[in-house]
GUPATOR-308987 format. One record per residue (C-alpha): x, y, z. Coordinates in steps of 0.5 Angstrom, whole numbers, plus 500, padded with zeros to 3 digits. Example, Ala and Ser with C-alpha at 12.3 -4.5 7.8 and 13.67 -1.06 7.14 Angstrom:
525491516;527498514;
This chain:
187391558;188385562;191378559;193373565;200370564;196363564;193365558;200367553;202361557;198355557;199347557;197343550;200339545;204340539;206342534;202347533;198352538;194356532;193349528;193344533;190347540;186352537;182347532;182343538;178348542;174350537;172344536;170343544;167350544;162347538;160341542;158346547;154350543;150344541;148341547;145347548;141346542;133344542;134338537;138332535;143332532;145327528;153329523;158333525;162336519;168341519;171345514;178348514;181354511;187360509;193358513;189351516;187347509;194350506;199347512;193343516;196336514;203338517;200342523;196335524;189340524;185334521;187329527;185336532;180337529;176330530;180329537;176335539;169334536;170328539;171331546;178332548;182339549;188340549;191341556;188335559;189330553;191323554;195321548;193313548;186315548;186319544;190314539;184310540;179316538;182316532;183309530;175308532;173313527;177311522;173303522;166306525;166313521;164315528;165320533;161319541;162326544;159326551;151327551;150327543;150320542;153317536;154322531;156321524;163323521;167320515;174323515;173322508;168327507;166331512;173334513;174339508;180343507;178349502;185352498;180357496;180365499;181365506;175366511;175374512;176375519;183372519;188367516;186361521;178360519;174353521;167352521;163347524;157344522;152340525;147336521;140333521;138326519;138327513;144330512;143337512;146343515;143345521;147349526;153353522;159357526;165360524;171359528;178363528;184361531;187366532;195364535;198361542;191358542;186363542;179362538;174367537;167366533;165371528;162374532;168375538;173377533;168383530;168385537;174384540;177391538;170395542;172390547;176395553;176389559;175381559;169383563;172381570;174386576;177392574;185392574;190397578;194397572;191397566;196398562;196397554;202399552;210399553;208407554;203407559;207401563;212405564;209410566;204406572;211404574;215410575;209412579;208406582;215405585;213398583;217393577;213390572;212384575;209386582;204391578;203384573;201380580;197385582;193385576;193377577;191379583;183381582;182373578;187370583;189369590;198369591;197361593;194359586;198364582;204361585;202354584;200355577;207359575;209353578;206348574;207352568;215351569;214344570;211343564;217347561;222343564;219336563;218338556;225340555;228334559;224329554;227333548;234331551;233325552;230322545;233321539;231318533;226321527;222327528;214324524;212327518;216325512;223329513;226325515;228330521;233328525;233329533;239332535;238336541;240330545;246329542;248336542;246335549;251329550;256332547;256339551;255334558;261331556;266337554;264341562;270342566;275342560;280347560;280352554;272352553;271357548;265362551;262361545;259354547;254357552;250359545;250351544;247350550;241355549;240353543;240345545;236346551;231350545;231345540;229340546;223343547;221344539;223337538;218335543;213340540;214336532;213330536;205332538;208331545;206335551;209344551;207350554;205355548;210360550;207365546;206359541;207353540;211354534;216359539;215355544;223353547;225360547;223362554;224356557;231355554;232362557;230360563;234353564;240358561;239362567;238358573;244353570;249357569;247364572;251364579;246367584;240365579;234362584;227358582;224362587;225369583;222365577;214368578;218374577;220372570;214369567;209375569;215380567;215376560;207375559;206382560;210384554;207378550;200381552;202388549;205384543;198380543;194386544;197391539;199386534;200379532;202372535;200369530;204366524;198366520;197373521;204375521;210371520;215369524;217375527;210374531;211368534;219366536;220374536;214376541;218370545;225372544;222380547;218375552;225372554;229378554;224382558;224376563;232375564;233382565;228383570;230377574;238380573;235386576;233391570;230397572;222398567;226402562;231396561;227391562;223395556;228396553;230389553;224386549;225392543;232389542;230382541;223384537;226389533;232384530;226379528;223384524;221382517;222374519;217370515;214363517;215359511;215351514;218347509;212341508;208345512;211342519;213345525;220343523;224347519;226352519;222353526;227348531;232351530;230358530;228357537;234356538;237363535;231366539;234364545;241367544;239374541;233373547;239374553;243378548;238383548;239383555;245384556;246390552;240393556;243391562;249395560;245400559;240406563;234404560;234410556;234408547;232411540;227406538;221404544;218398543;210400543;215403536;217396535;210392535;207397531;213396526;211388527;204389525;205393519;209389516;205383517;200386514;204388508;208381508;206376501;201371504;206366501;210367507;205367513;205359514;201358508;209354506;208357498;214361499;221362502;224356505;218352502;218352495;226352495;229346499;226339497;221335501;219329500;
């Protein structure tokens, strides 16, 4: 099982990697998929489904999916034209992707958001269709955004299961449980992250897996630093105040001062958390992390240990990054990611395990305490719902990040202090994670029919 630390985490945009990146994607996939095709095409048409019709408008799906019928994909999106994109198609009714011409494309009636059962592959489904001159379909293909921006056809996801390998070159730890981690490890002598960076190895050269790391974090980092300085009204209809930059203000304000109750570190990571979600809202630029829904725990843990950890150093930051993606790929592969799929204990959970697995590697934790580690943090998720009130990633999910963060280096510590050696694993922990999501009501898996949703007013 190999799952590269460049795809658990990717750069994209908010506020959402399943409903806003995946559709994105989707779209540019079918774009492919009709150059290719012998005749012309002349309508585009999409229809959303589960989880995308029921929270779309508040996951801004709607102008992803346009944006990426129109040409564009996520990690290489300029906002302004992408704003001119839309604006366009509003008067023309029009979408221009490069090499199809001018295709017809009414917002009105040709994106539809079907509340009926959800397509019966996963919870996020999309299909896309091309039509004639006349306006009948032509070319028809169903998509399935499948979390942390993963898009997979009908075809693909039924395969997936069969799939041992990506089909690149065999990897020298093909681990696909926390079990057999552990095990290649002990027999290895080495840590998790050098058995990841050898698997990273047989797609990539030490140069530009270092250099990719490298960028990931300066997204992180820009990203948290746009968050701590903007405030104002988060975009949607809440109302939502941003206050990561006033927390931030107020924290900078009380450094230094004698009688600091120890607690104020939590503040820190939450802020530094919330910066990033904040951002995240806004349809700013992030890194999924797994998600973008999750996506301020990592780098709030980060931030918390380079900035306040003495002895912390960037230079041992490759080893936390490929440390916390080997635990969301066991999490990705033998669960869920998605909140669609499983709740929230599959996005700011899986991050949370992701974020504990990677601080307590760069604090020097052996494999088992590393392990360990992610199944304190996943384990104390369990059962948490995704119930985002008006369908946006704001409340509860902001905030959340920031708790994620704080039960994230707590884990750690409890590990750390520890031998490695404890009652529940964590292949247990993911397994338990799976079975729940499945068992959960749908009306807490981001379909905002429940929980928080329905009990706090929102407009």
């Amino acid at each position: 099982m190999f799952l590269s630390v460049f795809d658990l985490f990717k750069v994209g945009v908010g506020p959402s990697s399943s409903h806003t990146m995946g559709p994105m994607v989707a779209a540019a996939r079918f774009l492919e998929h009709l150059r290719s095709q012998p005749f012309t095409i002349h309508g585009l048409r999409a229809s959303l489904h589960g989880s995308l019709a029921f929270t779309g408008k508040g996951h801004a799906t709607d102008r992803a999916t346009i944006l990426g019928l129109a040409g564009f994909v996520p990690d290489t999106m300029d906002a302004e034209k992408a704003e001119a994109a839309l604006a366009a198609n509003r008067e023309t009714r029009t979408l221009s992707p490069d090499g199809l011409g001018s295709l017809r494309f009414d917002p009105d009636s040709d994106l539809i958001f079907d509340f009926g059962p959800p397509l019966p592959g996963h919870a996020n489904g999309m299909v896309l269709m091309a039509t004639d001159a006349q306006g009948d379909v032509i070319v028809r293909q169903t998509y399935y955004s499948v979390g942390g921006g993963f898009v997979l056809t009908d075809a693909e996801l039924n395969a997936e299961d069969k799939k041992k390998s990506d089909g690149g070159p065999a990897i020298p730890f093909p681990f696909s449980s926390a079990a057999e981690m552990l095990d290649m490890a002990a027999k290895s002598g080495k840590s998790i992250a050098q058995m990841k960076r050898e698997n990273e190895r047989t797609r990539l050269s030490d140069a530009e897996l270092d250099k990719g790391i490298a960028r990931i974090w300066q997204v992180m980092r820009d990203c948290m630093d746009r968050g701590l300085a903007t405030s104002g009204t988060l975009p949607g209809g809440l109302s939502i105040r941003r206050r990561a930059h006033g927390l931030h203000q107020a924290l900078l304000a009380e450094r230094g001062m004698n009688l600091t109750a120890p607690h104020v570190i939590n503040d820190w990571m939450s802020t530094y958390a919330m910066a990033v979600n904040e951002e995240n809202a806004a349809g700013g630029q992030v890194v999924t992390a797994p998600t973008n829904g999750a996506a301020g725990v990592v780098p709030a843990v980060i931030r918390y240990w380079l900035d306040h950890v003495p002895g912390a150093s960037e230079r041992d930051l490759p080893d936390f990054l490929l440390t916390a993606s080997a635990i969301g790929g066991l999490v990705k592969y033998n669960a869920s990611i998605s909140g669609a799929e499983c709740g929230c204990q599959a996005e700011v959970g899986s991050a949370s395990a992701m974020a504990a697995a990677g601080f307590a590697a760069v604090m020097g934790g052996t494999p088992e305490q590393v392990e360990n580690a992610a199944e304190i943090a996943l384990e104390h998720h369990l059962g948490m719902t995704c119930d985002p009130v008006k369908g946006l990633v704001q409340v509860p999910c902001i905030e959340r990040n920031g708790l994620g963060a704080i039960k994230a280096v707590s884990a750690a510590s409890l590990a750390l202090r520890g031998d490695g050696k404890h009652f529940v694993p964590l292949d247990a922990a993911i397994e338990t994670m799976r079975q729940t999501g499945r068992d959960m009501s749908e009306k807490y898996k981001e379909t905002s029919l429940g929980g928080l949703a329905v009990n706090v007013p929102n407009c």
